[in-house]
LUMMILUM-351014 format. One record per atom (N, C-alpha, C): residue in one letter; x, y negated, z. Coordinates in steps of 0.05 Angstrom, whole numbers, padded with zeros to 5 digits, always signed. Each point is the difference from the previous one (the first is absolute). Layout:
BEGIN
AXYZ...
***
This chain:
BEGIN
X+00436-00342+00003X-00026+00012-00008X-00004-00001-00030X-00009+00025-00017X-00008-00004-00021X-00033-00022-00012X+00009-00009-00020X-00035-00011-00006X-00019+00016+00003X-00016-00014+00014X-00032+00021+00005X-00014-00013-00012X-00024+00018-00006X-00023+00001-00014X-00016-00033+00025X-00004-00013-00019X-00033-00021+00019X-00017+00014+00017X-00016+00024-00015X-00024+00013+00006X+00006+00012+00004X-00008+00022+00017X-00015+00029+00002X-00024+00012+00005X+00000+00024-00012X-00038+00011-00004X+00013+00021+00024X-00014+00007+00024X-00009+00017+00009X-00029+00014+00003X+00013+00026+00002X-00030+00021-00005X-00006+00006+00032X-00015-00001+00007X-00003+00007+00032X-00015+00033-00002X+00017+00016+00015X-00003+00027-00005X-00013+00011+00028X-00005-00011+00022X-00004+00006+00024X-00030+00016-00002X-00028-00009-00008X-00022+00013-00006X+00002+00028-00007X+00033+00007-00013X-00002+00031-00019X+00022+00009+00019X+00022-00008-00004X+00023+00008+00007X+00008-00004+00032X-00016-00019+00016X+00004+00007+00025X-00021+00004+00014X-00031+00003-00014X-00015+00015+00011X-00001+00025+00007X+00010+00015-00022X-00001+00030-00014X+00010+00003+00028X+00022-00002+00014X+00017+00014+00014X-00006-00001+00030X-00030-00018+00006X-00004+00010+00026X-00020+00015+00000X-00004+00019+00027X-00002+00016+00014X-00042-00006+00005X+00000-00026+00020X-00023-00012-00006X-00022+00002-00018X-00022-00004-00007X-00003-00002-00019X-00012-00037+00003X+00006-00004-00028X-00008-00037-00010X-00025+00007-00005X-00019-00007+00012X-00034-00007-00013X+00007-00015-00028X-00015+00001-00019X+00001-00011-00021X-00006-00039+00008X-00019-00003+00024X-00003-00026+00004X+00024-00015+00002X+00012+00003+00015X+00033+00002+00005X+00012-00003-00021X+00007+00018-00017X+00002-00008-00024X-00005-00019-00019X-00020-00002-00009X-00010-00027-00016X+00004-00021+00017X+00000-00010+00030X+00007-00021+00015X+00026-00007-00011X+00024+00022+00007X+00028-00007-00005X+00005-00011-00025X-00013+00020-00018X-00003-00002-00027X+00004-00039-00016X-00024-00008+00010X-00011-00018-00003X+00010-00021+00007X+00011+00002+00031X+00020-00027+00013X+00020+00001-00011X+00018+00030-00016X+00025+00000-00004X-00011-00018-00031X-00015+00003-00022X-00007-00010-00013X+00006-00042-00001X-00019-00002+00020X-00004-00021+00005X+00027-00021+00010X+00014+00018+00008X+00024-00013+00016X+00025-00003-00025X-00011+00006-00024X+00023-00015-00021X+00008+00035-00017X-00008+00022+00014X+00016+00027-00019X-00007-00002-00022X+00013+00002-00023X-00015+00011-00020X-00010+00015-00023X+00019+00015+00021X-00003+00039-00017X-00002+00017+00031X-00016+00014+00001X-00009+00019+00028X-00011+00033-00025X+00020+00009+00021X-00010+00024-00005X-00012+00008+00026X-00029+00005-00017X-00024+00011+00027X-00007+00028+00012X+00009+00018-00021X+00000+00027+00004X+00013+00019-00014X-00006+00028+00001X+00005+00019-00022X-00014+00018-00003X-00005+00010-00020X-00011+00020-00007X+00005+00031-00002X+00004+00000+00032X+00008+00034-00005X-00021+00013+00020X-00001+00024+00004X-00020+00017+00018X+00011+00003+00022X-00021-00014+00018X-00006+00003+00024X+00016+00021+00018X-00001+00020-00007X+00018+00021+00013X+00025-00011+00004X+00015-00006-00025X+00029-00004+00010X+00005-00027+00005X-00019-00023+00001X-00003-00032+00010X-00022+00007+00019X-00002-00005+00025X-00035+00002+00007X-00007-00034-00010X+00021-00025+00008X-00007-00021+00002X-00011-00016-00024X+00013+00018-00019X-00012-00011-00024X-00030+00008-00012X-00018+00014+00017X-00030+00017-00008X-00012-00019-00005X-00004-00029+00006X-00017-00012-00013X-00004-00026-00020X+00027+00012-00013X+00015-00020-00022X-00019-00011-00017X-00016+00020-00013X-00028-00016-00018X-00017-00021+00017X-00002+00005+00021X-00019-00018+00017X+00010-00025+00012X+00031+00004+00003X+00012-00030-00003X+00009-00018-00020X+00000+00019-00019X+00007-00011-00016X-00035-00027-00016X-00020+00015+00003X-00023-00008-00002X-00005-00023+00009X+00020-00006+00030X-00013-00019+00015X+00020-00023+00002X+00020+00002-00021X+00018-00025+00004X-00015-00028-00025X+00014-00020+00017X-00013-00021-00010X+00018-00010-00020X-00012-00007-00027X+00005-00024-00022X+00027-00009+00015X+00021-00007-00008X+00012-00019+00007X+00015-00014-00025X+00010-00027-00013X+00013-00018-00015X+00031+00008+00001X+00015+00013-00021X+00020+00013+00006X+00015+00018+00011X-00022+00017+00013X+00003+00017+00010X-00004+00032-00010X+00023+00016+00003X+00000+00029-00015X-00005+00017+00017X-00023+00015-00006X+00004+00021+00020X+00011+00030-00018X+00002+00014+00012X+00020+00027-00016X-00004+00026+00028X+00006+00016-00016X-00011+00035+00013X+00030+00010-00005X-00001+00021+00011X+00017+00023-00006X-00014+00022-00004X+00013+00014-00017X-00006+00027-00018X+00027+00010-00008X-00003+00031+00006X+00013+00017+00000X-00001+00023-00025X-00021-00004-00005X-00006+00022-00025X-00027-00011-00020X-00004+00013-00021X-00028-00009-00021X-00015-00004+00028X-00001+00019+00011X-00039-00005+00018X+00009-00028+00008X+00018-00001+00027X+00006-00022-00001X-00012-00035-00012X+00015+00012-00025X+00000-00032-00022X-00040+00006+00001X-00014+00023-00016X-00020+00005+00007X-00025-00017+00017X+00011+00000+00031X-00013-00005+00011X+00005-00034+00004X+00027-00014-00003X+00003-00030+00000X-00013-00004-00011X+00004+00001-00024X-00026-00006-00021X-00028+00003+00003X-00005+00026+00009X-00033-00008+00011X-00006-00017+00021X+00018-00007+00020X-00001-00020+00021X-00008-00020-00017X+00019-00014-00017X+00001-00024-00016X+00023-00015+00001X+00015+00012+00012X+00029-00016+00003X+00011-00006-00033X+00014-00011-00007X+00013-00014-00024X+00032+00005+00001X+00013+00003+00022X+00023+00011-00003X-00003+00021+00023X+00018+00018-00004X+00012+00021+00008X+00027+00006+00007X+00022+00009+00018X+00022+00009+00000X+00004+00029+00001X+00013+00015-00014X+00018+00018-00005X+00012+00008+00020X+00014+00026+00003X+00025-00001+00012X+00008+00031-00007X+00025+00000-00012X+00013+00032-00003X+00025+00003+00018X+00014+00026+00006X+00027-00002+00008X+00011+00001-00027X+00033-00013+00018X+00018+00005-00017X+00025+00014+00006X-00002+00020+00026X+00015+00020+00011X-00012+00025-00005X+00010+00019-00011X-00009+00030+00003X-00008+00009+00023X+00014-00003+00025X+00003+00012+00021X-00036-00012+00014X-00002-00026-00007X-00009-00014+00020X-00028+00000-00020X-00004+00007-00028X-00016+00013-00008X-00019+00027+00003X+00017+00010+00007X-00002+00031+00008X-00021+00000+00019X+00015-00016+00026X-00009+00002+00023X-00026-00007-00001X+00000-00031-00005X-00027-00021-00002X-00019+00012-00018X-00004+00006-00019X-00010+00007-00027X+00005+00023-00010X+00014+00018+00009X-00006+00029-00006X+00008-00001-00034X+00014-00010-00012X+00007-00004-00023X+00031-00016-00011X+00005+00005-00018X+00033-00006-00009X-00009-00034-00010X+00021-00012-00009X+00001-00027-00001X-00016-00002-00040X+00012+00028-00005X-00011-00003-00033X-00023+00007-00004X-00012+00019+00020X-00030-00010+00002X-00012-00026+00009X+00009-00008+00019X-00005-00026+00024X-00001-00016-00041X+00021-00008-00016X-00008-00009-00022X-00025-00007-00012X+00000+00034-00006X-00018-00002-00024X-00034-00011+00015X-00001+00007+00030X-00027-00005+00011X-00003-00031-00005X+00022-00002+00007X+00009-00037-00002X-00017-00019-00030X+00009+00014-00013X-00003-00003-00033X-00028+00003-00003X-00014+00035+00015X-00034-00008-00009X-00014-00025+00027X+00019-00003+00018X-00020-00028+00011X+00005-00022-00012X+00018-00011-00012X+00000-00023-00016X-00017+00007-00024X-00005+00015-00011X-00018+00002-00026X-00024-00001+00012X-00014-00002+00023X-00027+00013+00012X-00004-00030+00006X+00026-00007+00013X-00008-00032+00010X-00005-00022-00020X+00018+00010-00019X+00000-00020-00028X-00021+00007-00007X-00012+00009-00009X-00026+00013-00010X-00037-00007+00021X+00011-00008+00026X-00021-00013+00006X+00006-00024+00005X+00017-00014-00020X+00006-00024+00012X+00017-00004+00018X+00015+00013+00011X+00007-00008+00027X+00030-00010-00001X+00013-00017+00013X+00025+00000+00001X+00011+00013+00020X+00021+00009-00002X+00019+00020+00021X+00026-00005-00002X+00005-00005+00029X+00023-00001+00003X+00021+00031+00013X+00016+00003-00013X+00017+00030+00001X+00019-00003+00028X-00001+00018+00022X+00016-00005+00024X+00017+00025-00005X+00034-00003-00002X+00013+00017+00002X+00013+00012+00029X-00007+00027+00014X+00010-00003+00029X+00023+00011+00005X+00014-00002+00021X+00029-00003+00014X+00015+00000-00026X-00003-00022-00010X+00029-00012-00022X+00025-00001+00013X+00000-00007+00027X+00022-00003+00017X+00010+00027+00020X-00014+00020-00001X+00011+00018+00015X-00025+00013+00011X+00003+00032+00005X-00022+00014+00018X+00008+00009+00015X+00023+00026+00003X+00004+00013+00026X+00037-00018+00008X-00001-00017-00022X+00030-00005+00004X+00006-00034-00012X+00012-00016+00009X+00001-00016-00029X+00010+00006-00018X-00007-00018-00026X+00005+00001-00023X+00004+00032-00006X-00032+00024+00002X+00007+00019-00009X-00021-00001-00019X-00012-00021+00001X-00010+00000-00033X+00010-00009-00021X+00010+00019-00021X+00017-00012-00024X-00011-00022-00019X+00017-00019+00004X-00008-00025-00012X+00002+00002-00031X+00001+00021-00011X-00003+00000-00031X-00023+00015+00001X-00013+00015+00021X-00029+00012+00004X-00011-00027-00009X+00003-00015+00021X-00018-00024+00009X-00001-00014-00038X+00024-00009-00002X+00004-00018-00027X-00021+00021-00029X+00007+00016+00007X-00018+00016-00024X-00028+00011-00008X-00008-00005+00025X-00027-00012+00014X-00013-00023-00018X+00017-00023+00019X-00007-00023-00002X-00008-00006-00035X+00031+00013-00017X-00004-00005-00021X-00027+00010-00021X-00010+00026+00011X-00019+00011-00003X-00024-00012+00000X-00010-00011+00020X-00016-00016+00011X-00002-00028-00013X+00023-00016+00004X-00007-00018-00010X-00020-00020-00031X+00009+00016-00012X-00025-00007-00024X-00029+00010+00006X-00010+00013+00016X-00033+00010-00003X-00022-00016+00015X+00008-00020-00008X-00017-00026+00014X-00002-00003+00030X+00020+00004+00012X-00013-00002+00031X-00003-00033+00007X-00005-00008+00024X-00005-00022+00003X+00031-00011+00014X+00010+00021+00016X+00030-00005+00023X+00009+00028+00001X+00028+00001+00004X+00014+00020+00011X+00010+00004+00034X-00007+00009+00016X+00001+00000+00023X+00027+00016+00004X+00019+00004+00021X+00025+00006+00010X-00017+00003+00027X+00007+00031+00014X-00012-00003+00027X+00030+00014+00010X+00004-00013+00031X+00023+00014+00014X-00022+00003+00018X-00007+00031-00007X-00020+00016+00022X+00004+00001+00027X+00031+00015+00000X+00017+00004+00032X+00016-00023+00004X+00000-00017-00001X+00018-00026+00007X+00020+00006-00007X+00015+00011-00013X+00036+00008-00001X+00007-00024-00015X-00011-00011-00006X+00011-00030-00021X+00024-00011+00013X+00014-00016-00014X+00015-00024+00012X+00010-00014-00025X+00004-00021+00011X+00004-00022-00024X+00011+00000-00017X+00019+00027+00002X+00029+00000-00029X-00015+00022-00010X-00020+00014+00006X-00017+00014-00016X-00017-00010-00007X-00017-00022+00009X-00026-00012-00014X+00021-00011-00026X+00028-00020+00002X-00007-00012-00023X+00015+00020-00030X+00008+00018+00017X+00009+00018-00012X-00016+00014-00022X-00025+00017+00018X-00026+00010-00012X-00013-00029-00023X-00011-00006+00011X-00020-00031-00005X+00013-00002-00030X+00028-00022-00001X+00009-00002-00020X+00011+00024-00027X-00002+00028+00008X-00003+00023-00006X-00022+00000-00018X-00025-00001+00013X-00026+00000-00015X-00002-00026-00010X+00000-00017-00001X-00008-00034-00008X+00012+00006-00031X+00030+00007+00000X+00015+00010-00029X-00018+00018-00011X-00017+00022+00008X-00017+00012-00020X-00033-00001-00010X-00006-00026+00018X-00032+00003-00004X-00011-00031-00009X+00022-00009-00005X-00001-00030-00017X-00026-00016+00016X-00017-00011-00010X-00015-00018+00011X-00027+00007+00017X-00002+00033+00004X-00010-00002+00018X-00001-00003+00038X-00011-00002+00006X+00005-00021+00028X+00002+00031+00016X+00022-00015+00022X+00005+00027+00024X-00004-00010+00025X-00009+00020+00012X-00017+00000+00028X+00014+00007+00015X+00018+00002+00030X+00008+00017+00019X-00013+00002+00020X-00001+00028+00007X-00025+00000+00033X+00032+00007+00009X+00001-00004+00024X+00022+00007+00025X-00012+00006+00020X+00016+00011+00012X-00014+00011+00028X+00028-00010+00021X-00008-00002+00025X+00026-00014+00011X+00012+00025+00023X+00001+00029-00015X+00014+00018+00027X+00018-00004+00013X+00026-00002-00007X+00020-00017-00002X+00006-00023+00015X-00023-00021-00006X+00010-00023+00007X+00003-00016-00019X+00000+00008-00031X+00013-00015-00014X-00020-00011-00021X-00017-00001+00006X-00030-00003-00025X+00008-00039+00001X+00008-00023+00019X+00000-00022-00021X+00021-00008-00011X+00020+00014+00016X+00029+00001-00016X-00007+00005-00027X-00009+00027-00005X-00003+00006-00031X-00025-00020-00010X-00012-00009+00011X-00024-00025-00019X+00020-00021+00000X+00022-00007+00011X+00023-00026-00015X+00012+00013-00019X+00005+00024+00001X+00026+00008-00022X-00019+00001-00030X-00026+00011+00011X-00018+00011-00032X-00006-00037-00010X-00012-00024+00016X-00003-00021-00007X+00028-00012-00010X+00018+00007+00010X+00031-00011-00032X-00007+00014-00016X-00007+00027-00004X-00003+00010-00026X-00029-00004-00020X-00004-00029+00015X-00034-00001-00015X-00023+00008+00006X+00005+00015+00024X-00031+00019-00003X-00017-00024+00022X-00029+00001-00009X-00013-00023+00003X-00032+00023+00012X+00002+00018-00003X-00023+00012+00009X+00008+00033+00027X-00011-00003+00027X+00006+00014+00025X-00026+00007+00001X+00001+00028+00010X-00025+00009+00021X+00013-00003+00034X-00023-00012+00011X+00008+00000+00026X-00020+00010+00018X-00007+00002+00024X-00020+00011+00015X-00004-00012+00024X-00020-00007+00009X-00012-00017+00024X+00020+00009+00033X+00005-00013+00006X+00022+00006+00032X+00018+00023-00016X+00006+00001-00017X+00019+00027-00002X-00012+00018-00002X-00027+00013+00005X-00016+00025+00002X+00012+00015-00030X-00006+00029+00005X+00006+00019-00024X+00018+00012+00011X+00015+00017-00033X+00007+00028+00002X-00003+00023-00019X+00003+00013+00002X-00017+00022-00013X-00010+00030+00009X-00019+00011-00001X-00006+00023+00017X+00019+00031-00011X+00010-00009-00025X+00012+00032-00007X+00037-00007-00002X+00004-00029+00012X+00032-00003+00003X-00003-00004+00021X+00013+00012+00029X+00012+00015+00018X+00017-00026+00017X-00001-00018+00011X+00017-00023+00006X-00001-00022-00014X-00017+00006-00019X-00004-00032-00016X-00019-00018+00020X+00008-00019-00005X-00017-00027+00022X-00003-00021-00015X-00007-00021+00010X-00024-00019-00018X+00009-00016-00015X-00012-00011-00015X+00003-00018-00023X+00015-00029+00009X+00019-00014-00016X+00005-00026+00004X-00026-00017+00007X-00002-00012+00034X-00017-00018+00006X-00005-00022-00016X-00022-00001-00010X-00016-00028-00011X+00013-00030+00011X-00016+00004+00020X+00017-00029+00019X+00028-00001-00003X+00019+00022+00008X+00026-00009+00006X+00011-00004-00033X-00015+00011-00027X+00009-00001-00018X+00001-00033-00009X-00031-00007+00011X-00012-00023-00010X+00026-00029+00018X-00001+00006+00012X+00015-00012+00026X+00033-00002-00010X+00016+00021-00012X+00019-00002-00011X-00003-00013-00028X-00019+00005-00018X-00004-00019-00023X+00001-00023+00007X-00021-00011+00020X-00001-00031+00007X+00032-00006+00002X+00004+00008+00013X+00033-00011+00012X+00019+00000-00022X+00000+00022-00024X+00023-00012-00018X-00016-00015-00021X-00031-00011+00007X-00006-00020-00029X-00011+00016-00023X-00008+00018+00004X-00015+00019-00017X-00032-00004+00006X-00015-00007-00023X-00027-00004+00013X-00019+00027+00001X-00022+00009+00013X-00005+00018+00003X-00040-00010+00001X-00006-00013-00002X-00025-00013+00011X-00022+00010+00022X+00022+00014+00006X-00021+00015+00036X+00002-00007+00023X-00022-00009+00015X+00003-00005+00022X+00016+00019+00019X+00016+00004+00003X+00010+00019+00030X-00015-00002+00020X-00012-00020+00012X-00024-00002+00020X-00017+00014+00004X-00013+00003-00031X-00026+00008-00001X+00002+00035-00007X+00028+00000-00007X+00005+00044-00004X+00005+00003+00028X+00010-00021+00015X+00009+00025+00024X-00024-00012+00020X-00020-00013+00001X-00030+00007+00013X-00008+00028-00009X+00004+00009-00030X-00008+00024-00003X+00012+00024+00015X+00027-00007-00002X+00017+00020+00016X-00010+00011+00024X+00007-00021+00020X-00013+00001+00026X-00027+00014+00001X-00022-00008-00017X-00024+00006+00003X-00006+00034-00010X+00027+00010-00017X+00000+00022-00006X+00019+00021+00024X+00011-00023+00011X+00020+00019+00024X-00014+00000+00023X-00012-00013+00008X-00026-00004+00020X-00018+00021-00009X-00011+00007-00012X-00026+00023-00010X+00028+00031+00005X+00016-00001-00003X+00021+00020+00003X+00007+00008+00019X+00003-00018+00012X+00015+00001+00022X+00029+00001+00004X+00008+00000-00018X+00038-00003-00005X+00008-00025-00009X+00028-00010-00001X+00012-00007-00011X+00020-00001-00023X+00003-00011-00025X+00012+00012-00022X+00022-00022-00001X+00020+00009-00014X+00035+00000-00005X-00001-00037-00006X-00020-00010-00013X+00002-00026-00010X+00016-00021+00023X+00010-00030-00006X+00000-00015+00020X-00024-00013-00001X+00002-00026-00021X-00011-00025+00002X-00031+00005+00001X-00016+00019+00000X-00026+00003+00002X-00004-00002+00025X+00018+00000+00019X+00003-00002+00033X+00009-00030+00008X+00024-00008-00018X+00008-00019+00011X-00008-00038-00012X-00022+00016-00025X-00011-00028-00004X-00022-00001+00017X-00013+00014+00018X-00021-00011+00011X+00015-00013+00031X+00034+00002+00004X+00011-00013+00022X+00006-00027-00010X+00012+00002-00026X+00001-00024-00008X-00019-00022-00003X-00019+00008-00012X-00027-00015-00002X-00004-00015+00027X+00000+00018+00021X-00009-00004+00020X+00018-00028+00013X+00021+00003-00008X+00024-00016+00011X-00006-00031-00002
***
């Protein structure tokens, strides 16, 4: 095993990224509940919503009004997503303090999603960091399918690197790496990872994974040899995305948290207390999501 990092910061993405994608709709009460326990139970970066229109999210319509109703917490970040100026726009009128980004970095997968080429997807990039900087805000930049869209590795990794290099000086707060469609695997995370780490010097990198595949904690061991100390993960696994076609959910919270414990990595979250949320969000659903240990610590407990 390579040396690992002590710590890790996880972002808990489940509020945005595995709400968005059901069918249901989440009452906002619901929301701020999960919100709040996931809070409480040790997260301490949650992304709570995004800011896009209703039409093409329904689940996200009442992002200002949750956002309104989350509580104070000691260490605790909360963060939006924004897609465009209005977007950043409207975080800001909420009152949020940070914000996340996110552009492609495939043509193809540009096109589709965004109706636009990757050198536009840029420059929009460029007026939300000036909009955010300018109200104060910190933002973090999410680059999507670094690892592949209709194929692996058919996003060109000197796309990606020339990006990154771009980016990196305009104050962001983190650089985010997203493997949208799961195509990752570990000789590509440290492949990519250490790729970018060589061009963006000391600012800090983020990976969201998604586990299509199978392979989302495989690649959180390979990216932790390479340093990386900050994951988005999502409550039972929930997520996805609505305009990628077979994409499925986010690396589970618990099982992430649950594999940290085990190699000695500290994480300061209860697993207990995320997967009460879990349950209490798969119960109001009615389904079951991809995660384990949000299932199997309440057998254990019990034991």
């Amino acid at each position: 095993m390579p040396i690992l990092p002590k710590r890790v910061t996880l972002c808990e993405v489940g509020p945005r990224d595995g709400f968005q994608f059901e069918e249901k709709l989440i009452p906002a009460d619901l929301k701020v509940e999960a919100i709040t326990a996931l809070a409480d139970a040790g997260l301490p970066v949650i992304q709570v919503t995004s800011f896009v229109h209703p039409k093409w999210v329904p689940q996200m319509a009442h992002a200002e009004e949750v956002v309104s109703r989350l509580p104070e917490r000691a260490g605790v970040r909360y963060t939006g997503l924004a897609l465009n100026t209005r977007g950043v726009e409207r975080a800001h009128a909420a009152g949020l303090r940070y914000v996340d980004l996110s552009i492609a970095t495939n043509d193809r997968h540009s096109l589709d999603n965004a109706n636009m080429t990757v050198a536009d997807a840029i420059e929009q990039a460029e007026a939300m960091i000036r909009l955010a900087r300018a109200h104060g805000m910190e933002a973090q930049l999410g680059f999507q399918t670094v690892f592949g869209y209709a194929a692996p590795g058919d996003t060109p990794l000197d796309t990606v690197l020339d990006m990154a290099r771009r980016f990196a000086d305009l104050g962001l707060e983190s650089l985010s790496l997203a493997d949208s469609t799961g195509m990752a695997n570990p000789a590509m995370i440290e492949e990519r990872v250490q790729a970018v780490q060589s061009v963006i010097g000391d600012l800090p990198l983020v990976l969201h994974l998604h586990d299509t595949r199978g392979l989302g904690l495989a690649n959180v061991v390979a990216a932790l040899g390479c340093g990386v100390t900050r994951f988005d993960t999502s409550l039972a696994g929930m997520g996805g995305c609505p305009f990628i076609p077979g994409a499925t959910g986010n690396i589970s919270t618990e099982d992430t948290v649950y594999l940290l414990d085990a190699l000695g990595v500290e994480t300061g979250i209860r697993l207990d207390a995320v997967a009460a949320v879990s349950r209490r969000v798969e119960d109001f659903l009615g389904k079951r999501f991809s995660g384990k240990m949000h299932r199997l610590a309440r057998r254990e407990a019990a034991v």
